[in-house]
C-alpha positions in Angstrom: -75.5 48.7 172.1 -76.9 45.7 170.4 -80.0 44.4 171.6 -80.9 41.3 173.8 -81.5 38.0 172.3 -85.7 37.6 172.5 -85.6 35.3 175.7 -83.1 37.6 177.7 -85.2 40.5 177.0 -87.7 38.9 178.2 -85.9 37.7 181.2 -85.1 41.1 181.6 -88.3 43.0 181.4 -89.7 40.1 183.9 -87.4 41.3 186.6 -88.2 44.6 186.2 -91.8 44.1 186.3 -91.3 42.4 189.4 -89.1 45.4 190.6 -91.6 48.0 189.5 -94.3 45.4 191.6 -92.8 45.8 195.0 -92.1 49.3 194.7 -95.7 50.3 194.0 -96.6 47.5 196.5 -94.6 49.4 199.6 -95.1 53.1 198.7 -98.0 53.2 196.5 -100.3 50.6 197.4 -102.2 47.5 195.9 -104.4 50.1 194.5 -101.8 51.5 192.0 -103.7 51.8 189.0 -107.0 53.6 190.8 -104.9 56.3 192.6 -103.2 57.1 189.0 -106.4 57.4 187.7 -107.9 59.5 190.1 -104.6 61.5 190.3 -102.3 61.3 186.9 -105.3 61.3 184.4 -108.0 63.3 186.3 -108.7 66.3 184.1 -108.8 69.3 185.8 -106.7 72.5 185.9 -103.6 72.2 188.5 -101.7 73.9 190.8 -98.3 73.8 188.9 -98.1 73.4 185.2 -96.2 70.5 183.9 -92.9 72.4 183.1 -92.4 73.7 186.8 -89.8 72.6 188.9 -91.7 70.8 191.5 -92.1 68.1 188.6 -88.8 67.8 187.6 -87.8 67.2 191.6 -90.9 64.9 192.3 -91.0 62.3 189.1 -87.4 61.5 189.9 -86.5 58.3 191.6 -84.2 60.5 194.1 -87.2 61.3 195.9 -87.0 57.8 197.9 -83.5 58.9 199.4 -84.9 62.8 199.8 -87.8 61.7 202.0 -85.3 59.1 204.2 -83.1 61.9 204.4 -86.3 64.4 205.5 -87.2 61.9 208.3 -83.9 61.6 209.6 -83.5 65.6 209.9 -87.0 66.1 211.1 -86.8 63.7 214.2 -83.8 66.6 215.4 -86.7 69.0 216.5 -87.9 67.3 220.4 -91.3 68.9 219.4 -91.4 67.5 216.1 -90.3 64.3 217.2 -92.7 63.9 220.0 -95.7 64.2 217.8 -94.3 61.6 215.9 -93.7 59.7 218.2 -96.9 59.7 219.9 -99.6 59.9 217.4 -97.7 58.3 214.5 -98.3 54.3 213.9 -94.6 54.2 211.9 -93.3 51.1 213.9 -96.6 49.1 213.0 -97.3 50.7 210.0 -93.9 51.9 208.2 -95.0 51.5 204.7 -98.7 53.1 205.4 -97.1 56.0 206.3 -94.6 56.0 203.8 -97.9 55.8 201.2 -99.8 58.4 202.8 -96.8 60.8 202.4 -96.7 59.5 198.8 -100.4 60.1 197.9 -100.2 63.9 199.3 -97.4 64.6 197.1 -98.4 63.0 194.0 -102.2 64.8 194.5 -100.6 68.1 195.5 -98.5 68.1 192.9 -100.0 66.4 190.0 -103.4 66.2 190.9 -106.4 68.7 189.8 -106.9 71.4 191.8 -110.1 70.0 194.0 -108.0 66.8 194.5 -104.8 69.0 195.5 -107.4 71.1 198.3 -108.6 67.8 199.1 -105.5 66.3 200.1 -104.4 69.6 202.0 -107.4 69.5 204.0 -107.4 65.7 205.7 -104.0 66.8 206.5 -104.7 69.8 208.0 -107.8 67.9 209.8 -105.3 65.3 211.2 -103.2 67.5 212.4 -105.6 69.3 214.6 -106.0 66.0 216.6 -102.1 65.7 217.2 -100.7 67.6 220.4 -99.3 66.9 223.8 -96.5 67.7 226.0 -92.6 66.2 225.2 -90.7 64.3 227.2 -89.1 67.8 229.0 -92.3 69.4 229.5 -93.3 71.4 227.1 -96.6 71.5 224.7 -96.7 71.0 221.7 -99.1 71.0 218.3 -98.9 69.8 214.8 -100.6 73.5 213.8 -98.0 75.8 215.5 -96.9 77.3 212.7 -93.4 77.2 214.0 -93.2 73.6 214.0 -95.0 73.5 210.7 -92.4 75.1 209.2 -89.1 73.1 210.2 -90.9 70.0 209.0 -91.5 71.9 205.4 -87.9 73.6 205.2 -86.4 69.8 206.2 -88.6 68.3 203.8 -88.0 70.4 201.0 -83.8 70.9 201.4 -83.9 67.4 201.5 -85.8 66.7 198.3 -83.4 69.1 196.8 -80.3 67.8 198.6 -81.1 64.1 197.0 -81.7 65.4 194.2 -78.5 67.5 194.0 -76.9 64.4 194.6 -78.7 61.8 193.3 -81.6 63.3 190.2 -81.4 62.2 186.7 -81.5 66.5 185.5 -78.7 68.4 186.8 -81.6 71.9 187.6 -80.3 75.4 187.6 -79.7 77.9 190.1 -82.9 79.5 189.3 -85.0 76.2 188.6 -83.8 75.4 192.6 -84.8 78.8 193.3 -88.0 77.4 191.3 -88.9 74.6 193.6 -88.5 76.1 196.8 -91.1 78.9 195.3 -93.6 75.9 194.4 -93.3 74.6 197.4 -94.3 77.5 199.4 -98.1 76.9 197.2 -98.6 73.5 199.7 -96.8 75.1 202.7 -98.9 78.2 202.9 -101.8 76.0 202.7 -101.1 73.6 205.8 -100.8 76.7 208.1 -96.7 77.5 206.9 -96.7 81.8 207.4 -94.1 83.4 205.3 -92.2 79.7 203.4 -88.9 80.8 202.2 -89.3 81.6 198.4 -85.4 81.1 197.4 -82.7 78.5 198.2 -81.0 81.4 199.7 -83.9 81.7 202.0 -84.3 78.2 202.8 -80.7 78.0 204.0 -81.7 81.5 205.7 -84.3 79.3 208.1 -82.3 76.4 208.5 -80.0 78.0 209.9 -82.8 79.8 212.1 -83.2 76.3 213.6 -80.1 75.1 214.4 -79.9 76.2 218.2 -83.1 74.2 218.5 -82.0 70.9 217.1 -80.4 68.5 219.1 -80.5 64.8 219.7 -83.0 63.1 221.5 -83.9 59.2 223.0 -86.6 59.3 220.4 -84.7 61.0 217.6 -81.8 58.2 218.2 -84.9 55.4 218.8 -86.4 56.6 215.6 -82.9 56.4 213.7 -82.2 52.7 214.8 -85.1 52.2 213.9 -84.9 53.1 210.0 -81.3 52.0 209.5 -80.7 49.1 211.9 -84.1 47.4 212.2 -86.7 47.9 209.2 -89.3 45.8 209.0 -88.2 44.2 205.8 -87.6 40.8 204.6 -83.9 39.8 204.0 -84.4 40.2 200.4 -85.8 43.6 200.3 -83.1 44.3 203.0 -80.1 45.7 200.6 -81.9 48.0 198.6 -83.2 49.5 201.7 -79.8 49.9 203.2 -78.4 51.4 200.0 -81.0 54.3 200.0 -81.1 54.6 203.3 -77.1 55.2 203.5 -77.3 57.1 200.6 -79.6 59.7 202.5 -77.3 59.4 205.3 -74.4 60.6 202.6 -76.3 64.2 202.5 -77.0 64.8 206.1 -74.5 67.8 207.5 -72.0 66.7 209.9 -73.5 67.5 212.2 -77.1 66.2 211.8 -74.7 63.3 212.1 -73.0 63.8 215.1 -76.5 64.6 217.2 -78.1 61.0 215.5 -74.9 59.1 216.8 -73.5 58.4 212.4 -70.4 57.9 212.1 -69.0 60.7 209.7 -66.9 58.9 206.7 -66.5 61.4 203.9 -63.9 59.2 202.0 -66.6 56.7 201.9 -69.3 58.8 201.1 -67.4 60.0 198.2 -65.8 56.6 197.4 -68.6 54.2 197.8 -72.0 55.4 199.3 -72.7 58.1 196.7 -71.8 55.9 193.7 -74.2 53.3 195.3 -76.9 56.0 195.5 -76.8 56.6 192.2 -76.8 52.7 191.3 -79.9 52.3 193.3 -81.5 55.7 191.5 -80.8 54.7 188.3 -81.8 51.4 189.1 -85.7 52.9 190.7 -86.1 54.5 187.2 -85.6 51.6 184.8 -87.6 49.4 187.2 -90.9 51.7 187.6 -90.2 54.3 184.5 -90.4 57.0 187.4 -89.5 60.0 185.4 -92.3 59.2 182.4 -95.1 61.0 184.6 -96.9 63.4 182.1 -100.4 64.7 183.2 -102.6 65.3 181.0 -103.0 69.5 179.9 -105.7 71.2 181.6 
C-alpha cells in the first residue's frame, strides 16, 4: 500500500491519538502514564512469564467485548447479582468500576509479583465488607467460595469466548487449555477452591451452574442498563453499542432468553460479528493494545 501524503498521515495519527485518549480516559484513567509505570515497567519477577497465554488473551483489544459479555452472564446468578447490586456504585460510577477491574488485571497479570499480591489483597479486603440477603431471602457473601467461583468461570469463558470470536491470534487447543490454567494462579488467590485447569473443565462447571441461573428484576435492570441506557455522550454512543452487541453475539441462547435478547443468529453471523471485529481491529490501531511487552525479570 502506498503511503499517506504528509498532512493525511498526520490527519490520521491525530484521530487516533484522540481515539487512544478517550479510551485510556474511560478504562484506564487520567493517570495513564503512572499506572504503566508502576505496572508495565516495574522490575520485578512475575507471576506468568511473557510467553504465557494469559498475555496473549489480555493485551488484545477483545478483552472490552469479553468483560461486557462477563457482566452480562454474571448478573444470571440472584446471589451474584444482589451483591452487585447492593454494594456496587456501577450506575454512578460505570467507568470507575470498569477501571478498577482494569487495574487488577493489568497488575495481576503483568505486574511484579508484590504488585500482583497487592492487588489480590484490596480485593479480597473489599470483598469481606460485601454481604446481605437477596431479594428471595437468602444470604449471601462475596467470600463463599461458591459464588467466587461462578464469577471467575463467567469471567474467564468470556474472555476466551471474545477472544474466540473477536482476538487478533487464532490460540490453540492447548494454549486455551493454557489460559484457563493461568487463570486458576489469581482465582486460587481470591478464595476460588479447586478453578478448573482445562477448557474442558471450565465447560465441566458451567454447566454445574446452569440450574442456578435464571433471570432476575436486577439481572434484566442491570442489562437495560448497559445496552439501552449507558451513561455516554451521543458521540461515544456507537462504539459502545457495537461492543456491547458484539458481546451479546457470544452469549448462549439461552443466557439470552433469561436477559429478555432477542436471539438473531443470521444477524450475528451477517452483521454483528463482522462489526465486532471492525470495532477490535479498530481498539488496536487506536491504542497499540497488543504492543504490551514487560520488561524480563
Amino acid at each position: 500500500m502506498a503511503p499517506l501524503p504528509p498532512a493525511v498521515d498526520e490527519r490520521v495519527q491525530q484521530v487516533r491519538r484522540a481515539i487512544a485518549d478517550a479510551l485510556r480516559d474511560r478504562v484506564i484513567g487520567p493517570d495513564a502514564e503512572s499506572k504503566q509505570a508502576a505496572v508495565l515497567l516495574a522490575p520485578g519477577e512475575r507471576w506468568f512469564a511473557p510467553d504465557r497465554p494469559v498475555h496473549t488473551v489480555h493485551t488484545d483489544a477483545s478483552m472490552f467485548i469479553g468483560g461486557m459479555r462477563a457482566l452480562l452472564l454474571q448478573s444470571l446468578h440472584p446471589l451474584a447479582m444482589a451483591g452487585v447490586a447492593e454494594h456496587s456504585d456501577y450506575r454512578n460510577d460505570p467507568w470507575g468500576r470498569l477501571q478498577r477491574t482494569a487495574d487488577f488485571l493489568a497488575a495481576t497479570t503483568f505486574g511484579p509479583a508484590d504488585v500482583a499480591q497487592h492487588a489480590v489483597d484490596r480485593v479480597n479486603a473489599v470483598h469481606g465488607h460485601v454481604h446481605g440477603t437477596a431479594g428471595d431471602g437468602r444470604p449471601y457473601s462475596a467470600r463463599d467460595p461458591h459464588l467466587l467461583r461462578w464469577v471467575h468461570v463467567a469471567e474467564i469463558d468470556s474472555f476466551l469466548r471474545a477472544h474466540e470470536a473477536y482476538g487478533a491470534v487464532r490460540l490453540t487447543p492447548a494454549e486455551r487449555d493454557g489460559y484457563v490454567e493461568d487463570m486458576a494462579v489469581i482465582a486460587r488467590k481470591l478464595g476460588v477452591k479447586a478453578p478448573p485447569l482445562s477448557v474442558r473443565g471450565l465447560r465441566d462447571q458451567l454447566r454445574m451452574f446452569r440450574p442456578e441461573l435464571t433471570s432476575s428484576p436486577q439481572s434484566r435492570d442491570a442489562a437495560r442498563y448497559l445496552l439501552v441506557d449507558p451513561p455516554l455522550d451521543t458521540a461515544a454512543r456507537v462504539p459502545y453499542l457495537v461492543i456491547a452487541s458484539a458481546a451479546i453475539a457470544t452469549l448462549p441462547p439461552w443466557a439470552r432468553a433469561e436477559l429478555r435478547i432477542p436471539y438473531l443468529p443470521l444477524t450475528d453471523q451477517l452483521v454483528t460479528r463482522p462489526l465486532g471485529n471492525l470495532v477490535a481491529r479498530t481498539i488496536r490501531w487506536a491504542t497499540g493494545i497488543n504492543d504490551v511487552t514487560p520488561p524480563a525479570s
